[in-house]
N, C-alpha and C positions, 0 to 999 in steps of 0.2 A: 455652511460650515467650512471652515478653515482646513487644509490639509495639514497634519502634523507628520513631521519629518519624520524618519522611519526608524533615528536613535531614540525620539522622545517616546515614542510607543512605549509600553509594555512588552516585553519580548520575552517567552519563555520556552523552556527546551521541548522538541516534538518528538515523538518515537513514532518508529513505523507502527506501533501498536495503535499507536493514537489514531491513525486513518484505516488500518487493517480492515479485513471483516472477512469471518470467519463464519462457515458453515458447517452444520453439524451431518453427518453420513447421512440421514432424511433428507435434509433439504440440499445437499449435494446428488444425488442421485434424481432427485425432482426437477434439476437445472436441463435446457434442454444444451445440445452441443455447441451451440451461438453465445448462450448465457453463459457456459463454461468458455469458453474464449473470449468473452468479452472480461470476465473474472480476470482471468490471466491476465489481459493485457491493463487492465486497470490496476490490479495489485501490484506489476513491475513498473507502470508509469507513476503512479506513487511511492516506490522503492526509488524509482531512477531520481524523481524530484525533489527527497529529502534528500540524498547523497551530494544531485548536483549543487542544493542550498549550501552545503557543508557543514550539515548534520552528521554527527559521526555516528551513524546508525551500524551497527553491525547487523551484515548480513542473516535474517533469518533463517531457519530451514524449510521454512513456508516458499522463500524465493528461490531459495535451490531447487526446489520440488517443482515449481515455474519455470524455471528459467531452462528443465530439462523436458518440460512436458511431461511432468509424472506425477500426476495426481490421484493417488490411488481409493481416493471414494472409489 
């Protein structure tokens, strides 16, 4: 199969909602301290990748809360 150039795609707008994933205080407090930092670092390199695409994602409070280390499950 033929590569289609990357204006002929389909292209439609992404939200950090759309990659997010979110834990409920159960299975936050069931995560061990590897799984919580591995959370962190994958939810701001998802923040960081839609921005850098030039997604005008505004910043959630979810990354704030990241981005301070303060997660308070």
């Amino acid at each position: 199969m033929a590569a289609m150039p990357l204006k002929a795609q389909y292209q439609e707008m992404v939200t950090f909602e759309d990659v997010a994933v979110h834990f409920t205080k159960t299975e936050w407090t069931g995560l061990s301290p590897a799984q919580r930092a591995l959370y962190r670092s994958v939810m701001l390199e998802n923040f960081g990748n839609l921005t850098a695409l030039g997604y005008p994602v505004p910043k959630p409070a979810l990354i704030s809360l990241l981005e301070r280390g303060d997660m308070a499950w």
